[in-house]
BAZA-48778 format. One record per residue (C-alpha): x, y, z; residue in one letter. Coordinates in steps of 0.1 Angstrom, whole numbers, plus 5000, padded with zeros to 4 digits. Each point is the difference from the previous one (the first is absolute). Layout:
// residues N
XYZa/...
***
This chain:
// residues 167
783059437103x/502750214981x/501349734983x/497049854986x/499550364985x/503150044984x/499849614984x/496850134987x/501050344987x/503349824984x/497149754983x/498150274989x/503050194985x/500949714982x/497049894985x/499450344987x/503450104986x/501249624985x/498750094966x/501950375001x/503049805015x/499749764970x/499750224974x/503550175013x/502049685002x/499149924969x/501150304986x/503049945020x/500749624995x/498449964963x/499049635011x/497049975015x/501249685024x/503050215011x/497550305006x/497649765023x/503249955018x/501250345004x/496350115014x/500049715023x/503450075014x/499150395001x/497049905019x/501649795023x/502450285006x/497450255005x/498249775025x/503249955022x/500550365002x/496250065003x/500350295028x/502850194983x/497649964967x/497150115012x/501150255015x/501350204961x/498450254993x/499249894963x/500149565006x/500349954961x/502850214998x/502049815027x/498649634984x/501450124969x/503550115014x/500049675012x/498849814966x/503050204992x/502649955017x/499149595002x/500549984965x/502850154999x/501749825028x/498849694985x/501250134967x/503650045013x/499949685015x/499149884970x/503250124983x/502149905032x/499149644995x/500450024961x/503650145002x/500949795029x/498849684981x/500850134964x/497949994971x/497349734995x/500749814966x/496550124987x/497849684997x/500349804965x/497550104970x/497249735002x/500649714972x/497049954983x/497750225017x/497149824980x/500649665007x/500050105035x/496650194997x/498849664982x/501449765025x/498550245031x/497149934984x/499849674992x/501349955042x/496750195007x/498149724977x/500849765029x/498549935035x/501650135026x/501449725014x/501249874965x/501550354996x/501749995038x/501749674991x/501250144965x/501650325013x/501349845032x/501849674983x/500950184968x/500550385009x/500549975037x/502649694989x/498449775030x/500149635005x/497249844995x/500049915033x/500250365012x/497150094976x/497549715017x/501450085039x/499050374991x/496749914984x/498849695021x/499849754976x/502249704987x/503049964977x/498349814972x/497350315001x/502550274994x/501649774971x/496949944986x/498650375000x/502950124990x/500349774969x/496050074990x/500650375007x/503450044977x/498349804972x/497050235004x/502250334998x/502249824971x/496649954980x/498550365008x/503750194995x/500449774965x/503550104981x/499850295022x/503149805021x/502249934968x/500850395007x/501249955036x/503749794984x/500950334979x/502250235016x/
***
């Protein structure tokens, strides 16, 4: 079977070159999740177009021409959407980056399901009634949770909360 050939060929190809392909991208991108990307997408490229591929004379060559030009198109697409949409505000300098740290890990102090019902009534702004639908248990549970879990955070963060008023 042809087919079954080629799959396997394209499989082999793959397998052997992802590391050479990653290396590039990376080189390329500068961000290693955005490089993963780029040799997936390259990939996927090379694996629609398999025949035509195979058929180069030098196959890394050609998967690198098209690394390149799929960055690049992405790239400009990239700065199609930015201008078309304009400037992002850039995101807002963290307030109190260590009473975050602190608070993350007092959240991690609780169980799991203490720390669901924290983030989704309090940081998630749910009802309470939300909060026990979603977790299949009663009202009074989320309410009573909730109030063991805050006092429990309020004892482990200390005066650590007086700082959260300042601006």
């Amino acid at each position: 079977m042809p087919g079954v050939d080629r799959h396997q060929d394209f499989e082999a190809y793959a397998r052997d070159s992802q590391r050479r392909l990653y290396r590039t991208a990376y080189l390329l991108c500068g961000d290693a999740d955005d490089a993963r990307d780029l040799v997936q997408s390259t990939l996927a490229k090379l694996f629609q177009h398999w025949r035509r591929a195979s058929a180069a004379n030098h196959l890394d060559a050609y998967a690198r021409t098209v690394m390149t030009r799929t960055f690049l198109a992405e790239r400009r697409r990239r700065l199609r959407d930015l201008l078309a949409h304009g400037p992002a505000d850039p995101p807002p300098a963290p307030l109190h980056a260590d009473l975050r740290v602190t608070l993350l890990a007092a959240l991690a102090e609780l169980p799991p399901r203490a720390r669901a019902m924290v983030v989704l009534r309090y940081w998630e702004d749910l009802s309470v009634e939300t909060v026990a639908r979603l977790l299949k248990c009663s009202e009074s549970t989320v309410k009573s949770q909730c109030s063991r879990s805050l006092a429990r955070l309020r004892e482990q963060l200390g005066e650590a909360h007086v700082y959260t008023t300042e601006s």
